[in-house]
C-alpha positions in Angstrom: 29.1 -1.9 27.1 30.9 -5.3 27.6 30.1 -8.1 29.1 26.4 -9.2 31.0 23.5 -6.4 30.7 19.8 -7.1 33.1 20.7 -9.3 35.2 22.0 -11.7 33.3 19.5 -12.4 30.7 21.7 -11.1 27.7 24.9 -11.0 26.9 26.9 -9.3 24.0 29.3 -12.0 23.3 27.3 -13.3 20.5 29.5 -14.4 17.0 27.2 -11.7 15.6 29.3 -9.3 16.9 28.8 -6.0 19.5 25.2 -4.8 19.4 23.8 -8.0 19.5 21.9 -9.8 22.4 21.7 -13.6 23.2 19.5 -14.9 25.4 21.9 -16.3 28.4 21.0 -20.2 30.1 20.8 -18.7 33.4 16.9 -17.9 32.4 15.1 -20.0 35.1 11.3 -19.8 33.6 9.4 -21.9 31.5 10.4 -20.4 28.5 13.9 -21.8 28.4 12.8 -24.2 26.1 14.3 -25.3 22.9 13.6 -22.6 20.4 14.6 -20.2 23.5 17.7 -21.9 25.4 19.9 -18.9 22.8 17.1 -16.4 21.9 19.3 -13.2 20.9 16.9 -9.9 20.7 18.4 -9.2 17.3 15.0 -7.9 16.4 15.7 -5.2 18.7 18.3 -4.0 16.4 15.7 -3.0 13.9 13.2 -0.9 16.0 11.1 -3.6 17.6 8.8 -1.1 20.1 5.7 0.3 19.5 3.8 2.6 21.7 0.7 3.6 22.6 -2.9 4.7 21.0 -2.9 7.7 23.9 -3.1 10.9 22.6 -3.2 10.1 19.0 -5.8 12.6 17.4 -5.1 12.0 13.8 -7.4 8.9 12.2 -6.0 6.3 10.8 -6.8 5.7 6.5 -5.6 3.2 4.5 -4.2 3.9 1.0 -4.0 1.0 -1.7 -1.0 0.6 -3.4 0.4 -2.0 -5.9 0.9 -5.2 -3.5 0.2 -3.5 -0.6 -2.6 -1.5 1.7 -0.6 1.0 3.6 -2.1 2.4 7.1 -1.0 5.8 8.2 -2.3 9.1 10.2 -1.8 12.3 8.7 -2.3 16.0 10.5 -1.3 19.5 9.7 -0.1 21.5 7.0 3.2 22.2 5.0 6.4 20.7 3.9 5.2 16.7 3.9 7.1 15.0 7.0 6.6 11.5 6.7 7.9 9.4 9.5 9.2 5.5 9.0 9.2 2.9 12.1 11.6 0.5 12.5 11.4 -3.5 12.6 8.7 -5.0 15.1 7.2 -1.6 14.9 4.6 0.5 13.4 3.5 4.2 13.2 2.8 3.7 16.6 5.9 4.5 18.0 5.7 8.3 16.3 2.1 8.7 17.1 2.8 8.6 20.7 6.0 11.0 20.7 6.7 13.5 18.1 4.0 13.1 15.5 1.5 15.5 17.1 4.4 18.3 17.8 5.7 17.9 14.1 1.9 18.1 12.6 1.9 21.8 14.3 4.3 23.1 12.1 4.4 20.1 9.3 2.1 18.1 7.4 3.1 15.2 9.2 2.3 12.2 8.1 3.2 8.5 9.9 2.9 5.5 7.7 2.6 1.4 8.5 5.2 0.0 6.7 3.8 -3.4 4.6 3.0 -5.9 6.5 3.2 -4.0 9.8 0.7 -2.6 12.2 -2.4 -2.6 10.5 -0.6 -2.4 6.8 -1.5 -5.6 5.0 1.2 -6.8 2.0 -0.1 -8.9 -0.7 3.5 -11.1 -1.0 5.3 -12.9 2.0 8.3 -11.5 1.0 9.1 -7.9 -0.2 12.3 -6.6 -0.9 13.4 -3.2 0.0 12.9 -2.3 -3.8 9.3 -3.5 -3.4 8.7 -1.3 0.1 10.2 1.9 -1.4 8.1 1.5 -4.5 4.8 1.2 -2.3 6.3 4.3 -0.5 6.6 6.3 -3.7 3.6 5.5 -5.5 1.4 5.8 -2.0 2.9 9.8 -2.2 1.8 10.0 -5.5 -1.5 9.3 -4.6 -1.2 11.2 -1.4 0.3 14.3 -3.2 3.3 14.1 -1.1 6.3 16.0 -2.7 9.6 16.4 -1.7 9.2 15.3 1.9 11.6 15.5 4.8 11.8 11.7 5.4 12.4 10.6 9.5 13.4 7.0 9.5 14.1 5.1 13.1 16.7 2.0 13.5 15.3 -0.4 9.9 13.6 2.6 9.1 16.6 4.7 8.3 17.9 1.8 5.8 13.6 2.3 4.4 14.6 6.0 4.0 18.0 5.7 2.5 17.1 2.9 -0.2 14.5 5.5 -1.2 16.7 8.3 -1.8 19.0 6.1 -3.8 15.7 4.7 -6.0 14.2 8.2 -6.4 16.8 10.5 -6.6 15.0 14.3 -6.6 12.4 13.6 -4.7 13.4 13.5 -1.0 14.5 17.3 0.1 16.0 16.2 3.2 16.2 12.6 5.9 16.5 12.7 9.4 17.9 9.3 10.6 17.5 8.1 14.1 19.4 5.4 15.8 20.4 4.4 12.3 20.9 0.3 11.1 22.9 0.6 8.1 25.5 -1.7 8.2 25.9 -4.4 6.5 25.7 -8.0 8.2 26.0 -11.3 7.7 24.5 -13.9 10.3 21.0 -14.0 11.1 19.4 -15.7 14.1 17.8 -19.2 14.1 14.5 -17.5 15.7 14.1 -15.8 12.3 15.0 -18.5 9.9 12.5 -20.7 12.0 10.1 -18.2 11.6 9.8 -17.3 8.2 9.5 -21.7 7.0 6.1 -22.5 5.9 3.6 -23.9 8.0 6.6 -24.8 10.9 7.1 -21.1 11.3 3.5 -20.5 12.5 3.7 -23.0 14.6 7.0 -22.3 16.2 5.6 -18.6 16.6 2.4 -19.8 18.2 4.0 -22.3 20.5 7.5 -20.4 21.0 7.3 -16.7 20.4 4.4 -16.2 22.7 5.9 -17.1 25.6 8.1 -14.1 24.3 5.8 -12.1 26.1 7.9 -13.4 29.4 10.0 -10.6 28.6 7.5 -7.7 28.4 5.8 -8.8 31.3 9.8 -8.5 33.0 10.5 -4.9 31.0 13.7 -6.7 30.0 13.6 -5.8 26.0 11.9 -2.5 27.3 14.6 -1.3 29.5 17.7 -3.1 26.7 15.8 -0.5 24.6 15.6 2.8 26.6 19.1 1.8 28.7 20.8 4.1 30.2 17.7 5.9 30.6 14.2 5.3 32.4 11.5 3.5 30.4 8.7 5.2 29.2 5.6 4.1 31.4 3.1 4.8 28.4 4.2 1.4 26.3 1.2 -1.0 26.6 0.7 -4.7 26.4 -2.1 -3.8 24.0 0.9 -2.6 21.1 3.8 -5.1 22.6 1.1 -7.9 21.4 0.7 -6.3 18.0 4.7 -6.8 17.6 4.1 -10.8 18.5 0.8 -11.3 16.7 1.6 -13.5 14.1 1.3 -12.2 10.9 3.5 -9.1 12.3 6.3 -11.2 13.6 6.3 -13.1 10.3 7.0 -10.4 8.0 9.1 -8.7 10.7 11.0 -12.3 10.4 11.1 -12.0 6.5 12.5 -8.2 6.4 15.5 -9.2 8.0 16.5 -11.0 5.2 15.4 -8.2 3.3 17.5 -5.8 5.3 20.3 -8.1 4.7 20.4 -8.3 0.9 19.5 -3.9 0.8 22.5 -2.7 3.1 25.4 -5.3 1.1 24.5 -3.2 -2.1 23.4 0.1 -0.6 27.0 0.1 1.6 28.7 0.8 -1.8 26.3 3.8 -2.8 25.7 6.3 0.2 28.1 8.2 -1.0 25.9 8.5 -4.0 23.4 10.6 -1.2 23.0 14.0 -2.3 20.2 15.3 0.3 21.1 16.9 3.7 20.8 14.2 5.8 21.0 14.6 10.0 21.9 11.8 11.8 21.0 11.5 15.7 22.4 8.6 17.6 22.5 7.6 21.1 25.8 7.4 22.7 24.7 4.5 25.1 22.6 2.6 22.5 23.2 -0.9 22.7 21.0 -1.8 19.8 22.5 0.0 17.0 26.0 1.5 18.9 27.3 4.4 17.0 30.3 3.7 16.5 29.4 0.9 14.6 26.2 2.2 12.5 25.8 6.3 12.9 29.3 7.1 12.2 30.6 4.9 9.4 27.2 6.1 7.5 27.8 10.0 8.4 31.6 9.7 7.0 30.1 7.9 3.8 27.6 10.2 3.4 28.9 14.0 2.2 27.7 16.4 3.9 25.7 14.8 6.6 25.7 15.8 10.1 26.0 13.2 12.9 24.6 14.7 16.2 25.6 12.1 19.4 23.2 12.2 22.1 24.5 11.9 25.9 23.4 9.2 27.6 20.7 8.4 25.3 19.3 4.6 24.2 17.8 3.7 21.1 14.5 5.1 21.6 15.6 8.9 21.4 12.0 9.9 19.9 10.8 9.2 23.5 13.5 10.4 25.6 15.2 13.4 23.2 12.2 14.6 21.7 13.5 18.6 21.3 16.9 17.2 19.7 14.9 15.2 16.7 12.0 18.0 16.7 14.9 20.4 16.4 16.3 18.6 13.4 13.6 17.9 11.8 13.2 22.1 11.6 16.8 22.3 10.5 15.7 19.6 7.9 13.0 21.4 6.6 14.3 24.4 5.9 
């Protein structure tokens, strides 16, 4: 999709290349201030919804790790599925969609990533070496073995660098919306963020009036597009995504996503699970062509499954396509 998307708000123009939003000067509220005049969703491209607490019947437990308490739900019985939200996320965005279908067949199990939702992280920064270790030693004390691992947008790129670290000891990944490639620019609005002491205040004093756009549905519907939005989303979670802590490390991880995919770019092929790959034909976060695809030909074997008119969001809107690959998964 070329040119202006929403009404104008965004365009896809940026130098960051196509799958990127910028936020366009035509915005006419009190939030075209300075830290705003070019605000690009690029958080978007990692996962940035959550969803809500409705229907969520497993309790939430924490489970301390080295440098990190980790949140997470867990219900049912059988091969472990643990499922990985992506950037300006948390387990929230499982909960509320698949999580409770999968834990009927599964021992599903949804997990805060550090620093996310209600995960707390000892260190401002983390790399992905650091989040997959957390991951791997909160199995061991979960007794999760060889788990189907279901990663969404950042997620996937959470999923893959634990395959590559713990070769073994994944039996299969189901990849969503992917973000895998490798990039090089990122935004001002997370370089501002991430400074001591000028960050929180440029949060406090800039990003709030972020919630213009949730208030509007204009990140919402960038997210679901083509498709309706879901109506269950919340202010209650969209706030959790700005609070300030959560938008900080969010901030942080892109840098951390940036470092992972220039050395794991070189070693997918190194992948020796099954891995299933769904991606939305219409998904202007993380467009197929551009992410999906180039990781299904690098990876052998895997199986890239193009949704029809589908967004980024496919765990709300194509819920029997990733239910049904998660069962071919599991096998």
């Amino acid at each position: 999709m070329q040119g202006e998307l929403l009404g104008g708000f965004f365009s896809r123009n940026d130098c960051n290349g196509k799958g990127f939003f910028r936020y366009n000067d035509r915005m006419k509220s009190g939030c075209k201030i300075f830290c705003l005049k070019r605000f690009v969703l690029f958080w978007m491209a990692a996962g940035m919804v959550v969803s809500p607490l409705a229907g969520m019947a497993a309790e939430e437990t924490r489970v301390q790790v080295s440098g990190a308490e980790l949140n997470y739900i867990e219900a049912g019985e059988g091969r472990p599925v643990v499922m990985i939200h992506g950037n300006h996320s948390s387990l929230y965005v499982y909960s509320s969609t698949i999580f409770d279908a999968v834990s009927q067949k599964y021992r599903a199990v949804a997990i805060d990533l550090p620093g996310y939702g209600k995960s707390k992280r000892a260190k401002s920064k983390m790399t992905f070496d650091e989040q997959a270790a957390a991951l791997h030693e909160a199995f061991a004390r979960l007794k999760i073995e060889k788990p189907v691992m279901v990663g969404h947008s950042m997620g996937a790129a959470i999923v893959l660098r634990y395959i590559l670290n713990y070769p073994g000891e994944v039996h299969a990944a189901v990849l969503t919306a992917p973000y895998t490639t490798p990039f090089q620019r990122i935004r001002k609005i997370y370089r501002v963020a991430k400074i001591p002491v000028l960050g929180d205040l440029f949060i406090g004093t800039c990003v709030k009036p972020i919630q213009f756009f949730r208030s509007s549905g204009a990140w919402t519907k960038a997210g679901f597009s083509p498709e309706p939005v879901d109506m269950g989303y919340t202010q209650k979670e969209v706030r959790l995504a700005l609070q300030r802590g959560n938008f900080k490390n969010a901030a942080r991880n892109m840098f951390a996503l940036r470092d992972a995919l220039r050395e794991m770019n070189g070693r997918y092929g190194e992948i020796k699970v099954p891995v299933i790959i769904l991606a939305g034909d219409s998904d202007l976060i993380a467009p197929p062509e551009e992410q999906a695809r180039p990781l299904h030909e690098k990876i052998p074997g895997s199986r890239l499954i193009i949704l029809p008119r589908a967004g980024h969001l496919p765990m709300f809107t194509r819920r029997d396509e990733i239910l049904k690959a998660i069962d071919e998964a599991g096998r």
